[in-house]
C-alpha positions as CSV (number, residue, x, y, z in Angstrom):
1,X,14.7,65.4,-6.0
2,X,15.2,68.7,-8.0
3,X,18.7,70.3,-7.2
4,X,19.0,74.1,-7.1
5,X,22.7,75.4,-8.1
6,X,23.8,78.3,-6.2
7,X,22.9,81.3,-8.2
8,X,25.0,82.4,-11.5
9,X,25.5,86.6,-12.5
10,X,24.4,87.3,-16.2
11,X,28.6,87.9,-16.6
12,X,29.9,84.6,-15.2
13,X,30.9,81.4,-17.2
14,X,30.3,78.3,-14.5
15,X,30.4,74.3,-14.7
16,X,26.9,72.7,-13.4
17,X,27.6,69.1,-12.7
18,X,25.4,66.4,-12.8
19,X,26.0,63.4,-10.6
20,X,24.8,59.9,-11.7
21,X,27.4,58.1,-9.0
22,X,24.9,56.3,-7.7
23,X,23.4,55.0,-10.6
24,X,26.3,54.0,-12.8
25,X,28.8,55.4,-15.5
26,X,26.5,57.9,-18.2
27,X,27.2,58.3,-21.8
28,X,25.1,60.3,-24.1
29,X,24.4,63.3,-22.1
30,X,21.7,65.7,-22.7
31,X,20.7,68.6,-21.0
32,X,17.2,70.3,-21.5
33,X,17.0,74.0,-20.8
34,X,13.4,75.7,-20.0
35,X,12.9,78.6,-18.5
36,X,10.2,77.7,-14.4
37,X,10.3,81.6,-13.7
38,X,11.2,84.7,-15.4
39,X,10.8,85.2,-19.3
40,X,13.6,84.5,-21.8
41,X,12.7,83.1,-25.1
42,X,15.9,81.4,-25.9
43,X,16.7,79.9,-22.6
44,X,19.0,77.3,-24.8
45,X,21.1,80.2,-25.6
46,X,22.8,80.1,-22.0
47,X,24.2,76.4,-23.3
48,X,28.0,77.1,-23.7
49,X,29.3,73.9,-25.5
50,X,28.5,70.5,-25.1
51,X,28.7,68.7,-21.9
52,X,31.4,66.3,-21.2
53,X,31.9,63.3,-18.9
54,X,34.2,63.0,-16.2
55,X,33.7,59.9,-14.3
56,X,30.2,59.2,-13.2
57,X,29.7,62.9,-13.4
58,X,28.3,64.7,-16.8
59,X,29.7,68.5,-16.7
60,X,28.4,71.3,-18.7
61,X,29.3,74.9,-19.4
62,X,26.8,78.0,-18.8
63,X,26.9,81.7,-19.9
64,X,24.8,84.8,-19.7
65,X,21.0,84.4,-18.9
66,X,18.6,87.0,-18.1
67,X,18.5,88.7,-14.2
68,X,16.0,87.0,-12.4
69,X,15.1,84.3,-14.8
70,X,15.5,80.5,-12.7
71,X,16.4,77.7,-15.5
72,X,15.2,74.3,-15.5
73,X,17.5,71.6,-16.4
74,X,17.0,68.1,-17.5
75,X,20.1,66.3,-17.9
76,X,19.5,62.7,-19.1
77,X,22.3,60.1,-19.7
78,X,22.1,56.2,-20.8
79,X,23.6,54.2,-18.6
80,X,23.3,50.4,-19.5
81,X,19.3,49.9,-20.9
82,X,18.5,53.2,-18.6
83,X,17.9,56.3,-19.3
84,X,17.6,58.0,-15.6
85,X,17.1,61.8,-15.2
86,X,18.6,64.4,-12.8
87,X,17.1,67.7,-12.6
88,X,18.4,71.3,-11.6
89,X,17.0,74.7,-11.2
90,X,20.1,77.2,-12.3
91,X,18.9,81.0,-11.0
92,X,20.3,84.0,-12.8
93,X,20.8,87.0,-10.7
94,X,23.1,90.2,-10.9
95,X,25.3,90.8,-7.7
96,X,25.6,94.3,-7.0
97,X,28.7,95.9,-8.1
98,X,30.2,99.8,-8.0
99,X,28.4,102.5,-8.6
100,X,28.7,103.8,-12.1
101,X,31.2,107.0,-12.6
């Protein structure tokens, strides 16, 4: 079942966690970015480090993205001879601010 993260402004910096609880503790991590909607051409580029582990939980950083692009994310861990998945859609929209001066 595909996860959708509640949706991200171009300007923020968030944490998207991925939750293997039920399966085991991950190590390895790694996160696939693609873009299901929209158009950017380096949909990698909203990667802001690499993720970490916090428990059973694999964290990792986001920046920027494009307004109205939705990101696909595969974030794949080993945990014993497994290699399970967990999957996300991260949308990218601007919230309305002040008018400009």
């Amino acid at each position: 079942m595909t996860t959708r993260f509640d949706t991200k402004d171009p300007d923020e910096d968030i944490t998207a966690e991925f939750d293997f609880t039920d399966l085991g503790i991950p190590s390895a991590p790694e996160i696939e970015i693609e873009v299901t909607e929209g158009v950017d051409a380096t949909p990698e580029s909203i990667r802001l480090g690499s993720p970490s582990i916090v428990g059973s939980k694999v964290l990792q950083r986001f920046t920027g993205g494009i307004d109205g692009v939705e990101y696909g994310l595969r974030c794949f861990a080993n945990i014993g001879s497994d290699r399970p998945l967990i999957d996300a859609i991260l949308p990218v929209r601007r919230r309305p601010g002040p008018a400009p001066a």
